[in-house]
N, C-alpha and C positions, 0 to 999 in steps of 0.2 A: 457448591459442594457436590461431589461425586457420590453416585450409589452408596461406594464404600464407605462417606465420612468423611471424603479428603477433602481438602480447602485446592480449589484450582485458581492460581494466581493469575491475576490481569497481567497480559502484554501491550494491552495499549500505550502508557506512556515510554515504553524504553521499546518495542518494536513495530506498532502500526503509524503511531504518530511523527517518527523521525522519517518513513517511507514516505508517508501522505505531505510532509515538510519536503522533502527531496523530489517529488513529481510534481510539488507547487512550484520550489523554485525552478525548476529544468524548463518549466509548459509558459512559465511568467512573460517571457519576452522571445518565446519561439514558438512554430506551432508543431516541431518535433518532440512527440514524448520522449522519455528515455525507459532505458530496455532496464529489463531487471538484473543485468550484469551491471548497468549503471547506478544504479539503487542498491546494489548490493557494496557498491565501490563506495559510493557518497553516503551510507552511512554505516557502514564498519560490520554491520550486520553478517551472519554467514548467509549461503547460499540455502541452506534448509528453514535459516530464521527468513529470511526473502519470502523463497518461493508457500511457506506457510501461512506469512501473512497475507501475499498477493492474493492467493487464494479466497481467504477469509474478507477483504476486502473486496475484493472482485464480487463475492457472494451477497455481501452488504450492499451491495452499490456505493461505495464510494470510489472506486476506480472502471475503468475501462479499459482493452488493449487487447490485442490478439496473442493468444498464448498458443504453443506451441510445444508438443511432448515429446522431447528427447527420452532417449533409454536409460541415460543416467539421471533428469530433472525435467521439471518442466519447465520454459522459459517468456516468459512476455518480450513483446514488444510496442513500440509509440501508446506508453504509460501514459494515461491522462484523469484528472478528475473530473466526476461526476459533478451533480449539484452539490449533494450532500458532502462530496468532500471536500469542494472550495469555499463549501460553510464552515467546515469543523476547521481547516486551515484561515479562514479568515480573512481568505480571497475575495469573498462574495458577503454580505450582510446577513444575517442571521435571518429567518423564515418571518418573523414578528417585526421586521422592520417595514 
């Protein structure tokens, strides 16, 4: 809830976890990440809903990648995850295993 009272809605099932799904499968059987025009392509996401999550993601550690700030966006590229995000993807065994 915000200062005001407001209820601020989760994005993680409809915008962080179909990205962290999209950089699992692109990284699976290459060691090229994919850029965030390619994440933005493979999951239907706009460019603002991308580059907000990458962002938020990047800060969490569950991504890596070198970003780069255009005038109109900022853009990543060789997208890859962290520990924690080939846990929450299910790439890697949970922490208790």
């Amino acid at each position: 809830m915000t200062p005001e009272g407001r209820v601020v809605e989760s994005t993680w099932e409809h915008r962080e976890m179909p990205i962290l799904r999209a950089i699992a499968a692109r990284t699976r059987d290459s060691l090229n990440g994919p850029s965030s025009d390619d994440v933005e392509h493979e999951t239907g996401l706009t460019r603002v809903e991308v580059a907000l999550a990458l962002r938020d993601l990047e800060r969490a550690n569950y991504i890596i990648g070198p970003s780069v700030r255009y005038p109109d966006r900022p853009f990543w590229v060789e997208l890859h995850l962290t520990e924690r995000g080939l846990r929450v993807t299910e790439r890697w065994p949970s922490e208790s295993f």
